[in-house]
C-alpha positions as CSV (number, residue, x, y, z in Angstrom):
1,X,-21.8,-1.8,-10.5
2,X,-24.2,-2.0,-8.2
3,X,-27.7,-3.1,-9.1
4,X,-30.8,-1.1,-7.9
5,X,-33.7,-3.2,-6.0
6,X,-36.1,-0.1,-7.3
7,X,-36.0,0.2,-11.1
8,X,-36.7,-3.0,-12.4
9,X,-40.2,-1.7,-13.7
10,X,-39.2,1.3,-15.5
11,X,-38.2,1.8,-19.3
12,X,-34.4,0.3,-20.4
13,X,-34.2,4.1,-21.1
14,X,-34.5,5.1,-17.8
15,X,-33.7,2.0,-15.9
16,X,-29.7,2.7,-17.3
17,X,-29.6,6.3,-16.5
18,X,-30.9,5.6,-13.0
19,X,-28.2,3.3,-12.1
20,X,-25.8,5.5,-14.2
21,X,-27.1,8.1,-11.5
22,X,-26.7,5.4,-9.1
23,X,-22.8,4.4,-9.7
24,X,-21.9,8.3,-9.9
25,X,-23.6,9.0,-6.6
26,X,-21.4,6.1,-5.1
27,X,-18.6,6.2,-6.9
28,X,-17.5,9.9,-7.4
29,X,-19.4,11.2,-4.1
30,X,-18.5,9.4,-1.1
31,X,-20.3,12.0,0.7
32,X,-24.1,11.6,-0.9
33,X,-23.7,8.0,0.7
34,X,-22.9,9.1,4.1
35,X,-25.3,11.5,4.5
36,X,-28.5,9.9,3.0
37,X,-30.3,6.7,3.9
38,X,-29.1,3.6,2.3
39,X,-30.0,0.0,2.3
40,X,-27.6,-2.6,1.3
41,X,-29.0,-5.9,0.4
42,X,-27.3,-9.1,-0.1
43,X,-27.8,-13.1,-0.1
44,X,-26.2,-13.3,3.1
45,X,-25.3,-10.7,5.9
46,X,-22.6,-11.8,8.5
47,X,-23.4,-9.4,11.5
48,X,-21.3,-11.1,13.6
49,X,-23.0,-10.5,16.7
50,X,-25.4,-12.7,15.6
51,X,-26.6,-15.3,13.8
52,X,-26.4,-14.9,10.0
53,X,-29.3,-13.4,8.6
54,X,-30.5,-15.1,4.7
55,X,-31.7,-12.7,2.2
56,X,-30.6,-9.4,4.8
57,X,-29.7,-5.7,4.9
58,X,-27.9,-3.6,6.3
59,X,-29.3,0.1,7.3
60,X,-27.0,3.0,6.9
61,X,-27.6,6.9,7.6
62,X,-24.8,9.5,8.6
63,X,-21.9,6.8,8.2
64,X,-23.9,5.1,10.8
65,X,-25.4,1.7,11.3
66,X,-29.0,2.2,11.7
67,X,-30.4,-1.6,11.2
68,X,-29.8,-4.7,10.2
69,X,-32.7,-7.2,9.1
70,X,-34.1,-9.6,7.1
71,X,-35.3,-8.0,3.8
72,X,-37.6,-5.6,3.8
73,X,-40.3,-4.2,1.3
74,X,-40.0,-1.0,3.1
75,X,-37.8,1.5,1.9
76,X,-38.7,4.8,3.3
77,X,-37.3,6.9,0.3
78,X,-33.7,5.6,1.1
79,X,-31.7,4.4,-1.8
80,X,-31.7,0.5,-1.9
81,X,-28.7,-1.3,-3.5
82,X,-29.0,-5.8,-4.1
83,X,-25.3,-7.0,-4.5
84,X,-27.3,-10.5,-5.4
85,X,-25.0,-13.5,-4.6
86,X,-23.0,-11.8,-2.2
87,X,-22.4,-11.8,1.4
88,X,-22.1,-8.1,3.3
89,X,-19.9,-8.5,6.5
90,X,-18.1,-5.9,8.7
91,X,-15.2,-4.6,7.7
92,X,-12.0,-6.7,8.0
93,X,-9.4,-5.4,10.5
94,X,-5.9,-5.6,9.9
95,X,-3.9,-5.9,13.1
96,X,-0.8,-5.5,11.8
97,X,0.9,-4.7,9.0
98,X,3.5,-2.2,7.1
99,X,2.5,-0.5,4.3
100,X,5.7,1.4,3.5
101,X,7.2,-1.8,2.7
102,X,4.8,-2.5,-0.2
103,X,7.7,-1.7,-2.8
104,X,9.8,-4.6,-1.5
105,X,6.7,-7.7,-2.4
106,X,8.8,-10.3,-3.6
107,X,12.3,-9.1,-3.0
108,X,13.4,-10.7,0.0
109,X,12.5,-14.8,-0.4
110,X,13.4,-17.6,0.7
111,X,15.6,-16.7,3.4
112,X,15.5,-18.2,7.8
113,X,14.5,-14.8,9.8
114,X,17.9,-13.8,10.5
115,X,18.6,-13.1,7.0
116,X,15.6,-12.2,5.8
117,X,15.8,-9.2,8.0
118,X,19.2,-8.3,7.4
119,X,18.4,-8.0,4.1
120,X,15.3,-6.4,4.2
121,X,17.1,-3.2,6.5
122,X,19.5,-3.0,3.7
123,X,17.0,-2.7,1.2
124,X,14.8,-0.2,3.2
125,X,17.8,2.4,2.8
126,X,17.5,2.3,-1.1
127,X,14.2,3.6,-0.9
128,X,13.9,7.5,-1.1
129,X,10.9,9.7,0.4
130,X,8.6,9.3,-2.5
131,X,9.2,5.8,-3.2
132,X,8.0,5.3,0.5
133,X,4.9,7.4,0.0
134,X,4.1,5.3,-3.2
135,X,4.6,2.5,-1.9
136,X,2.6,2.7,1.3
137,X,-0.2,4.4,-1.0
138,X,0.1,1.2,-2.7
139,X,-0.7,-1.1,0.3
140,X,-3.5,0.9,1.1
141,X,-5.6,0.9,-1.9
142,X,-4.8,-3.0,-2.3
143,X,-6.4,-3.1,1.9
144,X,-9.4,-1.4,0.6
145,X,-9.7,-3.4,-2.4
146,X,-9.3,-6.6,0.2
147,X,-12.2,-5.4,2.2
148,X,-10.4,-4.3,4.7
149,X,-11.7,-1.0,6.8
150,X,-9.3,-1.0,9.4
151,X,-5.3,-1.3,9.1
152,X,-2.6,-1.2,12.5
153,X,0.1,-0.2,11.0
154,X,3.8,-0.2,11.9
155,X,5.7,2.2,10.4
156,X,8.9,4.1,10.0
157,X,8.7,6.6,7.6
158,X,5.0,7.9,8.8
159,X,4.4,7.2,5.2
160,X,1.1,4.8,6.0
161,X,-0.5,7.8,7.4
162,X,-0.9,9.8,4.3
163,X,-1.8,6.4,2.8
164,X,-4.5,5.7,4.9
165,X,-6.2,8.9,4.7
166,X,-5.9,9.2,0.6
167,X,-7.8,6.0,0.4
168,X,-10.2,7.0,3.3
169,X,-9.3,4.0,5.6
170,X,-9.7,3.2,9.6
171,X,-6.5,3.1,11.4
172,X,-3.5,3.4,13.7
173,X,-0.3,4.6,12.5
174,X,2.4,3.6,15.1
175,X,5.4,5.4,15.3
176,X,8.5,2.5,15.1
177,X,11.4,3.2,17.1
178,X,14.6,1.0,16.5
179,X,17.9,1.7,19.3
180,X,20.4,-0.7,18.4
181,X,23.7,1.9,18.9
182,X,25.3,2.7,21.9
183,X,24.8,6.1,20.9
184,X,20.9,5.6,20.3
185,X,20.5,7.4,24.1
186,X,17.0,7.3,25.6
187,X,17.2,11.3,25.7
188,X,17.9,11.1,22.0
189,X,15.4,8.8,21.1
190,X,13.0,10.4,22.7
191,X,13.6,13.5,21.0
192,X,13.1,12.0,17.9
193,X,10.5,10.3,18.5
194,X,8.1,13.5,20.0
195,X,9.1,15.3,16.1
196,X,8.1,12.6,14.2
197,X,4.6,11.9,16.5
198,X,4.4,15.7,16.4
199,X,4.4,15.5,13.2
200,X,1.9,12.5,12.4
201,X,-1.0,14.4,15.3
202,X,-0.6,17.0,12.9
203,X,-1.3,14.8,10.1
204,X,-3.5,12.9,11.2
205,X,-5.9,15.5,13.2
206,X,-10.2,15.2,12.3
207,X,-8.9,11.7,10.3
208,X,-10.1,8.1,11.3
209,X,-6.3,7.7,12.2
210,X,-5.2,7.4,15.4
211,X,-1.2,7.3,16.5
212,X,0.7,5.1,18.5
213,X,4.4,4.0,19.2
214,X,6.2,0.8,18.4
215,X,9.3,-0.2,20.2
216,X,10.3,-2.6,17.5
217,X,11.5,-5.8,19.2
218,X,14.2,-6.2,22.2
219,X,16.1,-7.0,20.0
220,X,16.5,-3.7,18.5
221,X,15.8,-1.7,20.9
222,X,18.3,-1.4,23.8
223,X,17.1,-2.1,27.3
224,X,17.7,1.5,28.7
225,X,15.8,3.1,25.9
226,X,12.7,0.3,26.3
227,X,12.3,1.7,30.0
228,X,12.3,5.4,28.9
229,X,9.5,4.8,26.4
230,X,7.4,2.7,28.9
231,X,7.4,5.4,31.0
232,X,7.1,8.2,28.4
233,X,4.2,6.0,26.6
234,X,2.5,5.2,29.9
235,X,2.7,8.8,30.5
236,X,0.8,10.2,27.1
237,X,-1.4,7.1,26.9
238,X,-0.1,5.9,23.4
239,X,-1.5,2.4,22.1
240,X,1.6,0.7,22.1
241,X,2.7,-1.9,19.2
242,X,6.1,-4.7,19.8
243,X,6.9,-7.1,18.2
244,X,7.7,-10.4,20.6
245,X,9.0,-13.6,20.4
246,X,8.8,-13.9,16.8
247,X,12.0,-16.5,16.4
248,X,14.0,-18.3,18.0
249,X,17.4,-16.0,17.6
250,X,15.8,-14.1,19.2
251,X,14.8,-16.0,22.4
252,X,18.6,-17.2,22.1
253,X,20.1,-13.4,22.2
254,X,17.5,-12.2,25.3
255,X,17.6,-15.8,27.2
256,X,21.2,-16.9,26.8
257,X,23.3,-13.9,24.4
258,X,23.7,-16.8,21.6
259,X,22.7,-17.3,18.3
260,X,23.0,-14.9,15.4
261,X,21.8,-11.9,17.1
262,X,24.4,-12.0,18.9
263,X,27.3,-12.7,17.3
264,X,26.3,-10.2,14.7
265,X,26.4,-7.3,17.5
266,X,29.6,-8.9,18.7
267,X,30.7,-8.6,14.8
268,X,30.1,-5.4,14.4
269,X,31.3,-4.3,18.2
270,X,27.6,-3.4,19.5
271,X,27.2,-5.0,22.9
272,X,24.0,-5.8,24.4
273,X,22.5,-6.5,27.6
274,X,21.8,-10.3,28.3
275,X,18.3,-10.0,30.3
276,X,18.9,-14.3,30.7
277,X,14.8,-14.6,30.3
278,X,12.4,-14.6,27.4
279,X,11.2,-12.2,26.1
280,X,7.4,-12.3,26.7
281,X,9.2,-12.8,30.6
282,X,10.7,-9.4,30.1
283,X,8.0,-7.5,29.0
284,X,6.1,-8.3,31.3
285,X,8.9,-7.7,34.3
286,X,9.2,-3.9,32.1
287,X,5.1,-3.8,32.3
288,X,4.4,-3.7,29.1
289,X,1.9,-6.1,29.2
290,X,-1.8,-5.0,29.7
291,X,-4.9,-4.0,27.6
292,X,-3.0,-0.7,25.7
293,X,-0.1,-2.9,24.3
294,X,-0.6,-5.1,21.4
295,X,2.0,-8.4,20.9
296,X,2.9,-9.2,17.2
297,X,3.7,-13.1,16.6
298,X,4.6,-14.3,19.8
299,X,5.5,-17.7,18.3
300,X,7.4,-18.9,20.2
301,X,5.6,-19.2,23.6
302,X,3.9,-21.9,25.7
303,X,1.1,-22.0,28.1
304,X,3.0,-20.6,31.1
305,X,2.7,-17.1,28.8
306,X,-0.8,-18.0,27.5
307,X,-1.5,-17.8,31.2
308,X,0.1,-14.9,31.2
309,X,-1.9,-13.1,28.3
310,X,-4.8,-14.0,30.0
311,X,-4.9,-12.1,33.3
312,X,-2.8,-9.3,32.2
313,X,-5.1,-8.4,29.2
314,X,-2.4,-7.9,26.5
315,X,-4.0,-8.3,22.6
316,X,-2.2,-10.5,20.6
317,X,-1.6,-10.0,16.6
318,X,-1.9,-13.4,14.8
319,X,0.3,-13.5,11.8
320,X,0.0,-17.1,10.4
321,X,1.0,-17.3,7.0
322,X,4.3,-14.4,7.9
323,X,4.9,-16.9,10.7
324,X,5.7,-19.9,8.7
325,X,7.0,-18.1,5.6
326,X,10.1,-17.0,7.4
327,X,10.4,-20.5,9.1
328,X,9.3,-19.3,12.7
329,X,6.5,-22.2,13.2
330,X,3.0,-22.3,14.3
331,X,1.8,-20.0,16.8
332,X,-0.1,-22.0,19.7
333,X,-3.6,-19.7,18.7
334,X,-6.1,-22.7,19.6
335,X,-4.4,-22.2,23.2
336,X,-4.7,-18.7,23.4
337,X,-8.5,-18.7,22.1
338,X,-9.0,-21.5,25.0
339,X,-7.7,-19.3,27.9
340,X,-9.7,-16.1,26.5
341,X,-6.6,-14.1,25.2
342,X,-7.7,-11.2,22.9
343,X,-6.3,-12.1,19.2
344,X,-6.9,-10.5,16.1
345,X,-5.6,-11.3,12.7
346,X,-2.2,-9.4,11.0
347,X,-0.7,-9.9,7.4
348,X,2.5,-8.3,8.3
349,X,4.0,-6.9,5.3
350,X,4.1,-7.8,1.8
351,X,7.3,-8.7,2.5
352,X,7.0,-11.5,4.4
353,X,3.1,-12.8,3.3
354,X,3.3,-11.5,-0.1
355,X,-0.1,-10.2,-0.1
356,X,-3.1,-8.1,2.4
357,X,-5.3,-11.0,2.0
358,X,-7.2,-11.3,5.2
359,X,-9.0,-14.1,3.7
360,X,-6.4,-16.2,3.0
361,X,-5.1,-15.6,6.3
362,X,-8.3,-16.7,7.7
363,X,-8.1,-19.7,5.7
364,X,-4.5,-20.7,7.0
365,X,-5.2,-19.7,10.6
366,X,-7.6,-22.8,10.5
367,X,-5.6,-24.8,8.4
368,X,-2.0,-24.9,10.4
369,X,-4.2,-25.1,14.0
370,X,-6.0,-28.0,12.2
371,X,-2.8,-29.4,11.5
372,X,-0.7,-29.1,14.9
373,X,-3.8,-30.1,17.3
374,X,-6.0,-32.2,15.4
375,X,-9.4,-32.5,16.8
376,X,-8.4,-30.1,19.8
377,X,-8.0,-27.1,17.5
378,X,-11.3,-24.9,18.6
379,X,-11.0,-22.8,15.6
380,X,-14.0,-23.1,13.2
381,X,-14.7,-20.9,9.8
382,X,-17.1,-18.9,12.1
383,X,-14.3,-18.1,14.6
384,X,-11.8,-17.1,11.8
385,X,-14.4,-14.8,10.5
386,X,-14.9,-13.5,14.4
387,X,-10.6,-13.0,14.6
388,X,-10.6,-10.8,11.1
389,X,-13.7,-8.8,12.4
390,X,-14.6,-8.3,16.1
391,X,-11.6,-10.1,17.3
392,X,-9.4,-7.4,15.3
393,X,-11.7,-4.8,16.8
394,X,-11.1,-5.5,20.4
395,X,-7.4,-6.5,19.7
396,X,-7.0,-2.4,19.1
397,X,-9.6,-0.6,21.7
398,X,-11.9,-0.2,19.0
399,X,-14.8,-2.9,19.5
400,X,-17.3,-0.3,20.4
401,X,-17.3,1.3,17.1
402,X,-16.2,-1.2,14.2
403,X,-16.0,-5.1,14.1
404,X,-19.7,-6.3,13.7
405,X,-22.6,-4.8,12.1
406,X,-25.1,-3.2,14.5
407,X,-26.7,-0.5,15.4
408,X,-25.1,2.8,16.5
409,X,-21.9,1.2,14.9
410,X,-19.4,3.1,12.4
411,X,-20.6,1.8,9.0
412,X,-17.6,0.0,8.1
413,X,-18.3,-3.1,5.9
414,X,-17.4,-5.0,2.8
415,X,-19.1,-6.9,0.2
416,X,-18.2,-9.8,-1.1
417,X,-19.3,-11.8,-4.6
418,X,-20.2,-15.2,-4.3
419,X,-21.1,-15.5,-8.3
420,X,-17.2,-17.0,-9.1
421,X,-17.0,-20.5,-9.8
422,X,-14.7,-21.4,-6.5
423,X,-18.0,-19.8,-4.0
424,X,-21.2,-21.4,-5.8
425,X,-22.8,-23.2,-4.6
426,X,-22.2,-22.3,-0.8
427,X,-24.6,-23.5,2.0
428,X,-22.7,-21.7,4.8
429,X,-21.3,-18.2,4.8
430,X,-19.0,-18.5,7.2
431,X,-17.4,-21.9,5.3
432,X,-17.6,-19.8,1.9
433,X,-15.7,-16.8,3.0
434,X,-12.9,-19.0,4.6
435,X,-12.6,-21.8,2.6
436,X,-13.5,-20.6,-1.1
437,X,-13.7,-16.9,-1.3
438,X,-10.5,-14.2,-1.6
439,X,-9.1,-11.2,-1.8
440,X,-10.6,-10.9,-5.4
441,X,-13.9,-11.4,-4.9
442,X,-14.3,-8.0,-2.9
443,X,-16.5,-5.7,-4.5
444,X,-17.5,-3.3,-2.4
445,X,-15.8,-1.6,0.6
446,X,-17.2,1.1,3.0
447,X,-15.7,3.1,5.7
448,X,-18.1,5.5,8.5
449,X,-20.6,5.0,5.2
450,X,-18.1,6.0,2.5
451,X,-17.4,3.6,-0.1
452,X,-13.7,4.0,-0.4
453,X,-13.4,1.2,-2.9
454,X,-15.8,-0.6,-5.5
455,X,-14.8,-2.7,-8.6
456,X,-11.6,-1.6,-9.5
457,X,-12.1,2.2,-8.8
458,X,-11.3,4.4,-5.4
459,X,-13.7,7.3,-4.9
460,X,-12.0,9.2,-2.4
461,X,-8.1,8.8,-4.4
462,X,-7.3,12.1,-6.1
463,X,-5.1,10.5,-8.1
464,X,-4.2,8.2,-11.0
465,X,-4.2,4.7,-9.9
466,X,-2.1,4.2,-13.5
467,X,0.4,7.1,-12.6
468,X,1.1,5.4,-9.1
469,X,1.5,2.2,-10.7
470,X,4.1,3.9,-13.4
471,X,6.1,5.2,-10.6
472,X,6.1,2.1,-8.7
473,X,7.4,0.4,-12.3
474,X,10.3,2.7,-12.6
475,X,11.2,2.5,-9.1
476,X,10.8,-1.8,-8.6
477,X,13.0,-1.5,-11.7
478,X,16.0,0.7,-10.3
479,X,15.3,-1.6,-7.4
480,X,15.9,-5.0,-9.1
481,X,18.9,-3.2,-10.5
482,X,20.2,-2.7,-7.0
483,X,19.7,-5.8,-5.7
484,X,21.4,-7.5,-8.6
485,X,24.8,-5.9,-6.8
486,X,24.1,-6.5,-3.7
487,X,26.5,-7.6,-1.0
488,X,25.3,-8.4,2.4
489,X,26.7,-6.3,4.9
């Protein structure tokens, strides 16, 4: 609960119904916050754009970033809330991500890529409509309770839309589109496609969700069906979302029509276009790459493409613990930070990370850059923090609203505790959220001035957090139940 800077002189009487007044004002009306004047005060602020700021707060008024200080004894009649031992930063942004596939956290493990993902498309049909919603409601309400404001997610039910707008999260829902058939025509899939964005601007509309497309990968989408939604996407303007040179099957099925890409097509009588280059090469012969396209992985590349990112202005997702989970290596980030490529920071799905902990992602971005360059690595705690804020914020287009913590910004920020054993004592914020703090120690999280989640509870959720988790038993269960008689395919 959140402890009021202003009643520490009145009768115990009166001191517990004001903050009683307090945490129902925040809790159960989202809207009180956004339209008064409120100062949050903390230990430490992380502004981003600046140097920290000791014993600061952070201004808000209309769900909009007014100031941000030292501490003040001014208070102006707004309300003033002291989180204590806590650092308030902006709100973490989630590059990438799928929220539908929230349902499947553990269920897929310890497989190479290939069948990892052969697996994981068979389980995906299992799931029914509802078990999609749930699940993606799921992944949203464990983002907000991660302190995270902003999610890019792919998706290919639409399911993460609804998600993200129950919870009252920042985001971008893009549409995925998979053409691995013959008979997957670019007239058909276009079709397709315009009902199911149809249907998600619909959604969507007077939200802080945005829409997109995703062309999966090239590797499951045919080439004649990549051109058509270039041009239909450069046409409408959609952000676009692909997934590039994640392994190395499938550098082997684009460069030379090897590996096990390939021989599963030729299996199953598919036949596919050998383009004989890689496939960041391809992309960018297709002209996909440039500042309204974001690249998820992109593993395996060297510094001819680093080069590459750099003058054509293409926004990378960084996905490090997903990237050596499933055996794909170390992305070369220190590189890419060198040469001025735009990176943000990604969990991917439960799936394949296990978790939407941004802050352990932050933690082994550093750590695996440490370890492949040494001393060369330039990533420092205060960079990871910049990726998973600002970084993740220019990654989508969205740098002039969220991803640091000034004024006239959206006021989309987290708080979090640094009263747990593993982040006292701390002597540099930037070290304590990277190195020591987690997921866990979120306790507040605030989107355009709502607080969408705060110690356990979700303001803006209209329903049972127990009755989701209920369905989500019964259904994990008739999904163990499934996978004990499975075949692969």
């Amino acid at each position: 609960m959140f402890q009021s800077a202003s009643v520490s002189r009145l009768p115990l009487q009166r001191v517990v119904w004001r903050r009683a007044c307090q945490k129902y004002n925040v809790l159960r009306s989202g809207a009180s916050l956004e339209r008064s004047v409120v100062i949050l005060r903390a230990e430490w602020v992380l502004p981003i754009a600046r140097e920290p700021i000791e014993q600061g707060e952070v201004v808000v008024q209309n769900g909009v970033i007014v100031d941000v200080r030292r501490r003040s004894g001014t208070r102006g009649g707004a309300d003033v809330y002291d989180f204590g031992e806590a650092i308030i930063l902006p709100g973490l942004v989630n590059v990438h991500t799928h929220l539908e596939l929230t349902l499947l956290r553990g269920a897929v493990e310890d497989l190479p890529f290939f069948e990892w993902i052969r697996r994981l498309v068979d389980l995906k049909d299992i799931l029914t409509e509802p078990e999609w919603r749930d699940s993606a409601l799921w992944g949203a309400l464990e983002a907000a309770a991660s302190g995270i404001t902003t999610v890019a997610d792919s998706t290919d039910s639409g399911a993460s839309a609804h998600a993200l707008i129950q919870v009252g999260l920042r985001g971008r829902v893009y549409q995925e589109v998979f053409a691995v058939s013959p008979e997957d025509s670019p007239q058909k899939t276009l079709r397709a496609l315009e009902d199911q964005l149809h249907w998600l601007h619909r959604v969507t509309r007077g939200t802080l969700v945005e829409v997109g497309v995703a062309p999966h990968s090239l590797y499951t989408v045919r080439p004649a069906v990549m051109r058509a939604l270039r041009e239909y996407t450069q046409q409408n303007g959609y952000p676009v979302c692909i997934h590039a040179a994640e392994s190395e099957e499938e550098v082997a099925l684009l460069r030379e029509g090897t590996g096990k890409f390939a021989q599963m097509y030729e299996q199953r009588g598919i036949p596919w276009e050998v383009a004989g280059k890689h496939p960041i090469d391809l992309l960018h012969e297709q002209g996909w790459l440039g500042g309204n396209t974001l690249l998820v992985h992109a593993v395996q590349t060297d510094s001819r493409h680093t080069d590459l990112f750099s003058r054509t202005g293409v926004a990378l997702a960084h996905c490090p613990q997903s990237n050596a989970k499933l055996y794909n290596g170390v992305a070369p980030l220190s590189e890419w930070l060198a040469q001025g490529v735009t990176v943000g920071l990604g969990t991917d799905s439960v799936v394949s990370n296990n978790t939407l902990d941004l802050f352990t992602e932050m933690r082994s971005a550093v750590m695996l850059q440490r370890a492949r360059w040494g001393v060369d690595s330039c990533l420092t705690a205060r960079r990871a923090v910049e990726l998973a804020t600002a970084g993740g914020a220019r990654a989508l287009g969205l740098e002039q609203h969220v991803g640091t913590l000034e004024p006239g910004k959206a006021a989309d920020l987290c708080v979090v505790s640094l009263e747990g054993m593993h982040t006292f004592p701390n002597h540099d914020p930037y070290a304590a959220i990277v190195f020591s703090a987690r997921a866990s120690d979120v306790v507040m999280t605030m989107v355009a001035g709502k607080v969408v989640y705060q110690r356990g509870e979700y303001p803006l959720l209209r329903e049972s957090v127990q009755n989701l988790r209920e369905r989500l038993r019964r259904s994990a269960r008739r999904l163990r139940e499934a996978l004990s008689r499975y075949e692969p395919g």
